[in-house]
N, C-alpha and C positions, 0 to 999 in steps of 0.2 A: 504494500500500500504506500502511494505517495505522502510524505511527512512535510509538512506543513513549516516553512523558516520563516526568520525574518527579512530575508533573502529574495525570496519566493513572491511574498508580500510587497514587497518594494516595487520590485519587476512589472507585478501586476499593477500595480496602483501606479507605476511610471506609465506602463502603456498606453492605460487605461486616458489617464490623463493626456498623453499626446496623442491621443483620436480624438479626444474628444476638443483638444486645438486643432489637429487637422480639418475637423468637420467645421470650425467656424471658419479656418482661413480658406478654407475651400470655397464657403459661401459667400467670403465678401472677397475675393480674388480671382475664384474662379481656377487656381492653380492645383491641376491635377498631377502633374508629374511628378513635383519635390514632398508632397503630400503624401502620394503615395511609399516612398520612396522611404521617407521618415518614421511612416504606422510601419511597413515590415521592420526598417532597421529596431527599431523600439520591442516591437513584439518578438523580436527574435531573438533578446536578450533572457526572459521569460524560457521560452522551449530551450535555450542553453541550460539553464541553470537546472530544468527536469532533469537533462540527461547529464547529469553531476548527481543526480542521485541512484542511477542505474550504471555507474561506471564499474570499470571488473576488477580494477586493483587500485592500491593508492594512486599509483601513476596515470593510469588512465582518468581516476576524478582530479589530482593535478591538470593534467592537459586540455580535460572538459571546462575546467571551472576559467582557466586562460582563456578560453578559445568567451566564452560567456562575457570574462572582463573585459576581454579588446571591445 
């Protein structure tokens, strides 16, 4: 079962929060490309950090948890 960080929580409430900028500068801009562009990079800090908890050795959650910070 996935366990719940402070981590985790961060991630999601960063994301969370840059859609829900994304969605106003979209509507008063009209700018679709750097918007999008923005929600995946944000949201994909999130789905890093999951797979930091299913890693197979310490080194592999090392190199996960890197790959999450960049």
């Amino acid at each position: 079962m996935y366990k719940e960080s402070i981590l985790s929580e961060k991630s999601l409430y960063f994301a969370a929060s840059t859609v829900k900028f994304c969605i106003k500068v979209n509507k008063e801009t009209n700018e679709n490309i750097i918007t999008k562009q923005l929600i995946r990079l944000s949201t994909s800090i999130g789905a890093n950090i999951c797979e930091v908890n299913y890693g197979i050795s310490k080194s592999d959650f090392i190199s996960k948890m890197q790959i999450a910070m960049k």
